[in-house]
N, C-alpha and C positions, 0 to 999 in steps of 0.2 A: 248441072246448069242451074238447077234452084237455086243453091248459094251463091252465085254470079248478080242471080236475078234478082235477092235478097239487098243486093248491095247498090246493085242499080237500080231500085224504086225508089228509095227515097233522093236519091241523089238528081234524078232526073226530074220527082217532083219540088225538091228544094229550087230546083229553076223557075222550076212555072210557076210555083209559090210567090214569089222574089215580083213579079209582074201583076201579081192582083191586091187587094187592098179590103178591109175591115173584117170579116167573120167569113166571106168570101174565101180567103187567105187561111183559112181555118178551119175551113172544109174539106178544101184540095190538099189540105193536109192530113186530115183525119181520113178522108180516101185513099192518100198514099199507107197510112199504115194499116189499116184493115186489109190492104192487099197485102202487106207483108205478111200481115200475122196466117194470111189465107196459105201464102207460099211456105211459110213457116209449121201449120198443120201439116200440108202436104207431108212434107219433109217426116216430120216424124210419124205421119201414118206410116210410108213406104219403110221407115226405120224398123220399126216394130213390127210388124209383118212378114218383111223382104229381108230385113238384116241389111238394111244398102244402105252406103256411103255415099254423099253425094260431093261431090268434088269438081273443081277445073284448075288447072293450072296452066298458066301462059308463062315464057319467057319474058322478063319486064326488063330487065338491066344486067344482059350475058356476061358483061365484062366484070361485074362482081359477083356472078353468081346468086342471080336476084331474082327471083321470081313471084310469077302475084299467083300464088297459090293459095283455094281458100277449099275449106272440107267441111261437110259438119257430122262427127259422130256423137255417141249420146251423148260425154262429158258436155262438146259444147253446145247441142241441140236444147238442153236445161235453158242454157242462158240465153239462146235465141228465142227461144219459146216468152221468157220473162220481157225483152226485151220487144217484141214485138206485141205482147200481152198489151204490158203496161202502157205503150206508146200512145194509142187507141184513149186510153183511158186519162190519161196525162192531157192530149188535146182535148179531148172533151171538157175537163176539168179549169182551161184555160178557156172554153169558149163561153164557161158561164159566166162570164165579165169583158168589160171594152179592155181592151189591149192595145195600147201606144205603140205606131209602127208594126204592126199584127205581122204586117208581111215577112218582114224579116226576123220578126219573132217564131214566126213559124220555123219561116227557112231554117232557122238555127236549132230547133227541135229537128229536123230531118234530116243535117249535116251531120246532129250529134246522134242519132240515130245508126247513120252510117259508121260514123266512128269506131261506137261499141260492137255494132254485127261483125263490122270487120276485124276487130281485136277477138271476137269472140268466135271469129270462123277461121282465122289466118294460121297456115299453115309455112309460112315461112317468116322468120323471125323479126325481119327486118320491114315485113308487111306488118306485124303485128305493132311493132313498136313505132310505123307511122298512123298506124288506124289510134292505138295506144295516145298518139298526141295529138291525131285532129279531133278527137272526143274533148278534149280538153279545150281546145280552142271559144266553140260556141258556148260552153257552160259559162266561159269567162265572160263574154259579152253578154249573156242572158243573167246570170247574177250582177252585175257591172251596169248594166242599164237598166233591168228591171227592178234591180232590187229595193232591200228597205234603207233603213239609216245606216251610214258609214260603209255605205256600200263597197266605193272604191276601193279602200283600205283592206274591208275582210278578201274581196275579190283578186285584190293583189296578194296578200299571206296567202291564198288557197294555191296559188300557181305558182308562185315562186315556190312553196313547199311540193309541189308535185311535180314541177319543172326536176328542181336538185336530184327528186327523188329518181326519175327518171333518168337524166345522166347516169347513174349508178346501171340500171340497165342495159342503156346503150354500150357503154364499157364494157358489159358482162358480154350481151350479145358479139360483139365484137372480137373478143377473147375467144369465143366459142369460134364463130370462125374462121379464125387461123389456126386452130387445132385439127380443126378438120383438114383428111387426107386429099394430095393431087389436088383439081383442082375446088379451092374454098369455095364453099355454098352457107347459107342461109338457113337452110331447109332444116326444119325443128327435128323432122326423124331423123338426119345426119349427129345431131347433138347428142341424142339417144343412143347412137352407137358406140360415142367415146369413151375412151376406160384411161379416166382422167385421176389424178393423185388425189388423195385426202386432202391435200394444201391446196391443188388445182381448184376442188369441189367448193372449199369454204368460203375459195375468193367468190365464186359463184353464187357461192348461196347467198354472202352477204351482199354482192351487188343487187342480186334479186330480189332480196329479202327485203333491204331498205327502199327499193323502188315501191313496191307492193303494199310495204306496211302504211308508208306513208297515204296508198290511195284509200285501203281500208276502210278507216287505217287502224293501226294494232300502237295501243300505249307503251313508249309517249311519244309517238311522234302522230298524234291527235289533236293537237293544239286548236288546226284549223277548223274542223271540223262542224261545232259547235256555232258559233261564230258565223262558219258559212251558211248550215242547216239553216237559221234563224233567221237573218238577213237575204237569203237568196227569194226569190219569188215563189210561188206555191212549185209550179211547174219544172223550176229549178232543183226545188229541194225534193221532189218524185224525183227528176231523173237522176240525180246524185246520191239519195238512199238507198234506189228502189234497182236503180242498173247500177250505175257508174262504178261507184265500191266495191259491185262484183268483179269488175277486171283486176283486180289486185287480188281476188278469193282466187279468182279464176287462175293467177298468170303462175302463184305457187299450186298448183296441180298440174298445169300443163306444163312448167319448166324448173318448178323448183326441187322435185319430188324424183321425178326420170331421170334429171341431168346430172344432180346431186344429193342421190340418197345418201351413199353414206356419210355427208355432210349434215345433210339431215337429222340421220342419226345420233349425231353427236353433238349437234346444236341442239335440239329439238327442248332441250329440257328448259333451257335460255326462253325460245321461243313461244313454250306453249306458258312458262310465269310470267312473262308479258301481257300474255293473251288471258291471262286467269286474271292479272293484277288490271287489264282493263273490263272484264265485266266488273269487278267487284266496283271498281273505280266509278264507272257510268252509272253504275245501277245507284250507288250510294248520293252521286251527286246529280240523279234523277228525285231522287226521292226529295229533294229539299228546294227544285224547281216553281217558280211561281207561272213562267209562261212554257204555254202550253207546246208551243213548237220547240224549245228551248228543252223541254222535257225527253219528246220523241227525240230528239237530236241524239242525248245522253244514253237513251233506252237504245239507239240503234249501236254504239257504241259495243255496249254492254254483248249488244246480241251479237254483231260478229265477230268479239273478241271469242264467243265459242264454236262461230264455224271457223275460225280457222285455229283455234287449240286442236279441234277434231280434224283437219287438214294436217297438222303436225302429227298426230297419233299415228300416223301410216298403218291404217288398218280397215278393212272394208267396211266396221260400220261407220267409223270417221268418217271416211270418205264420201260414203252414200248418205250417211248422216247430211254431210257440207254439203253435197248438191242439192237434194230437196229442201234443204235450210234457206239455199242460198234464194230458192225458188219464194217460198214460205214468207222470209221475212220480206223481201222485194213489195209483193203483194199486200203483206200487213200494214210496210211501213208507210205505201203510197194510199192505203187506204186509210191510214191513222191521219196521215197528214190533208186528205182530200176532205175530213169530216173538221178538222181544226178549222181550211180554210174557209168551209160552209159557216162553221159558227160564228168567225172572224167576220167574214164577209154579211152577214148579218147581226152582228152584237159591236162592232168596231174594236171588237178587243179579243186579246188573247190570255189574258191576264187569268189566270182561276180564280182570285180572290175576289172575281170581280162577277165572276158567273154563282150558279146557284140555284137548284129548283128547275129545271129543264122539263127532269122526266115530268113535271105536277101539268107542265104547259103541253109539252111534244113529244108523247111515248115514240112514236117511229123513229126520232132521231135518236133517241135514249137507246132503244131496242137496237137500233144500228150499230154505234155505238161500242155498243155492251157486247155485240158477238166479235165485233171487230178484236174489242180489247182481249176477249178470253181468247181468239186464237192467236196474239201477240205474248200473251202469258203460257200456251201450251197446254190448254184444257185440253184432256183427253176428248177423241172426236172432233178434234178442229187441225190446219194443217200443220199450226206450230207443233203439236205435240210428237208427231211420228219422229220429224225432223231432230230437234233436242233428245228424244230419249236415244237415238243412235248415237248425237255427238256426246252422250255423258258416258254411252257404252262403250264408245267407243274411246274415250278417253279413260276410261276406268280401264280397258286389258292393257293401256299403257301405264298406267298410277293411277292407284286407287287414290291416294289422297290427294291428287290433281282432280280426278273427277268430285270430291266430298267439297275443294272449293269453286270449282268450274257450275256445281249446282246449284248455287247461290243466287247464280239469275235466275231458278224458278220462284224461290222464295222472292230474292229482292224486288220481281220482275211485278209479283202479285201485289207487291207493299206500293211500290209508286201509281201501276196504275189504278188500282182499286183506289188510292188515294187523290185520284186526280177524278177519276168516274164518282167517287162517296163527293166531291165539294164543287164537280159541274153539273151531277144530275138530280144532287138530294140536297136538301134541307130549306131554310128560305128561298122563295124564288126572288131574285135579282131583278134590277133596271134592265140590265145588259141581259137576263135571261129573258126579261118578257119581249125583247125586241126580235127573240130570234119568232121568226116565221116559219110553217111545216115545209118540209122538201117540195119544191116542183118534181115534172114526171118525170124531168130529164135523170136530176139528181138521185130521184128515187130507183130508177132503174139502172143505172151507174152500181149504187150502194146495193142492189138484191143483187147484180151478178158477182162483185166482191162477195157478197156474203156466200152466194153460193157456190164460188169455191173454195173457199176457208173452210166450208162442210164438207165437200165434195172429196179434196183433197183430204181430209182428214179421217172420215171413212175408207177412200179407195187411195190411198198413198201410192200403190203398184202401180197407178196411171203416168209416175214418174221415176220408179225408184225402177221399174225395168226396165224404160228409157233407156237410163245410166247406168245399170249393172254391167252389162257387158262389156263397155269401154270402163269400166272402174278395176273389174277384174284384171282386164287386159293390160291398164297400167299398172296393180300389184303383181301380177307377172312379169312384168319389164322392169320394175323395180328390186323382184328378187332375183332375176337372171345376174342384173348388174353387177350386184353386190355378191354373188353367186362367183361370177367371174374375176372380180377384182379379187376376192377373197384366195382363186387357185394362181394367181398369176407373181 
């Protein structure tokens, strides 16, 4: 019943939200997600502990075999955990300024809330793929209405590309469907059981594949990305770096991997020189960025073109690698972006060339900063670094010389931002730097508990990586049965 309860808080306070008015409106929202995040501990304490599943399922629509079935085991307790992390932190980050029409700006953070838990708990396919596009709904209107210049325009490429992309799913999901024996279900561990053709698998995988990449998303079908990162409001571009992209990391391990390994197999090599050709791609065309949000956009690019290379690896520490990554950079990227929008929001620019001299006026925010950055590069001791060194290991027992170019995000990763930290925090101090002011207690305390978990996790990794062992395992088990079986048949 937690996960039920998961789905229905923010939804019931998107109501009451929708009714009140200014910062008000932005309370009762930050109230709705502290409880989640509360039900969301629960959850994984009794996981860890108890070994317990927590699940409910109802009959939703008998006549197609449709059920609103929702579960969360580790795989997707990872992402429920980020996502109710982050939310908390995201409102916050919105109440340090007036917000036009608050109320339904909230509401739309709570809507999209629900979206993602439900994509990220659903156990049946066809719940997943409408949770999958009410997520999408409210980012549209919160990029779209809030955002910067040419808002409309980027906000239409963003949906139109992740509409298409979707289609391609629904068709998959669909297929799957009437494959299934007697009568058709839904139900994602039915998809799990069929012993479908090589030709069956591929159509599968590419339906899946192109739905996913595009949310990613995995080069080139990145276009939007950028574009949207940039232009979308602070609050926007947290929820779309920090969750949102996870459901496409997410949708190939829960459906692209079980349903279609040895598709997998055989594409994979396609797959993971995409996913190589977009770190190299991001990171390069980070490095030559003037704004700063525009930078992070690039860098996230970069970064999960290598949790999902190590998603392709089909191997445990890919895998394990990809979930705490997927954790890692969530929290880096919404904390990179929450310190731009501090500077922005104080200097009226985002431009580097225009900053300068920080650290001479404001070490706390320099200091900030500076741990932020090194655990977005992977310093040993921070939580990027546990995460990357699995996905290179784990990329490396699939090809070595996949993993000599997949590591090039640590090197390129250290070039952009050390080069963006050496011309906003050192040398002459700037107009635009002297205007920034020291953090209030809000922001400052915001910024130490980011910081300490970037530490935290970076030391005690195990506080997530055994979360997700046991469901990680349990899918390379279901993956080698499969292949196992199709293999004697």
């Amino acid at each position: 019943m937690h996960t039920l309860l998961l789905l229905i808080i923010p939804i019931v306070f998107m109501v009451i939200v929708l009714f009140l008015k200014g910062k008000t409106a932005g309370y009762v929202a930050l109230t709705s997600s502290i409880l989640s995040l509360v039900v969301s501990i629960i959850v994984a304490i009794h996981l860890h502990f108890n070994g317990y599943f927590d699940e409910f399922n109802h009959t939703w629509i008998s006549s197609f075999g449709i059920n609103f079935h929702v579960g969360i085991d580790g795989i997707s307790l990872i992402l429920v955990l980020l996502t109710t992390f982050l939310t908390p932190f995201i409102i916050l980050t919105s109440l340090q300024k007036e917000t036009e029409d608050s109320s339904v700006f909230y509401a739309l953070v709570l809507l999209m809330q629900a979206g993602m838990l439900g994509a990220f708990t659903a156990m049946d396919s066809f719940l997943f793929y409408v949770s999958y596009e009410v997520a999408l709904i409210p980012i549209y209107f919160i990029c779209g209405l809030w955002g910067g210049e040419n808002r409309i325009a980027v906000t239409f490429k963003f949906f139109i590309y992740t509409l298409a992309g979707s289609l391609f799913m629904l068709v998959s999901i669909i297929y799957l469907y009437l494959q299934t024996p007697g009568n058709h279900t839904f139900e994602i561990s039915e998809f799990y059981k069929l012993n479908l053709s090589l030709t069956q698998q591929t159509l599968i995988f590419w339906g899946f594949f192109l739905a996913f990449a595009v949310k990613i998303p995995i080069f080139p079908f990145h276009s939007w990305q950028p574009s949207a990162y940039t232009t979308a409001p602070t609050a926007g571009t947290m929820l779309l770096a920090g969750i949102m992209l996870k459901m496409g990391l997410y949708g190939l391990i829960r459906f692209v991997l079980p349903i279609a390994p040895e598709a997998v197999a055989y594409w994979n090599t396609l797959a993971i020189i995409l996913c190589v050709c977009g770190i190299i791609y991001g990171s390069v065309i980070a490095i030559r960025q003037n704004d700063l949000k525009t930078l992070i956009a690039f860098s996230s690019l970069a970064h999960v073109g290598l949790i999902a290379a190590g998603i392709f690896s089909m191997n445990t520490q890919g895998i394990q690698g990809a979930m705490i990554q997927m954790f890692n950079h969530g929290v880096n990227a919404v904390a990179l972006f929450f310190l731009i929008d501090l500077l922005e929001r104080r200097s009226g620019t985002r431009l580097m060339d225009l900053f300068g001299g920080i650290a001479s006026e404001n070490k706390k925010i320099a200091v900030v900063f500076a741990i932020v950055m090194l655990g977005s590069v992977g310093l040993p001791l921070t939580n990027g670094f546990v995460g990357e060194f699995l996905l290179l290991m784990g990329i490396y027992q699939w090809n070595m010389y996949a993993a000599m170019f997949a590591g090039l995000t640590i090197i390129l990763g250290a070039v952009y931002m050390l080069r963006l930290y050496r011309n906003v925090f050192f040398g002459e101090i700037s107009e635009a730097s002297r205007s920034i002011s020291s953090m209030t207690m809000m922001e400052t305390i915001m910024s130490f508990k980011m910081i300490a978990l970037i530490i935290v996790l970076g030391i005690f990794p195990n506080l997530l990586l055994n979360l997700s062992a046991p469901a990680v395992t349990k899918l390379l088990n279901l993956i080698a049965n499969h292949s196992t079986l199709n293999a004697t048949l």
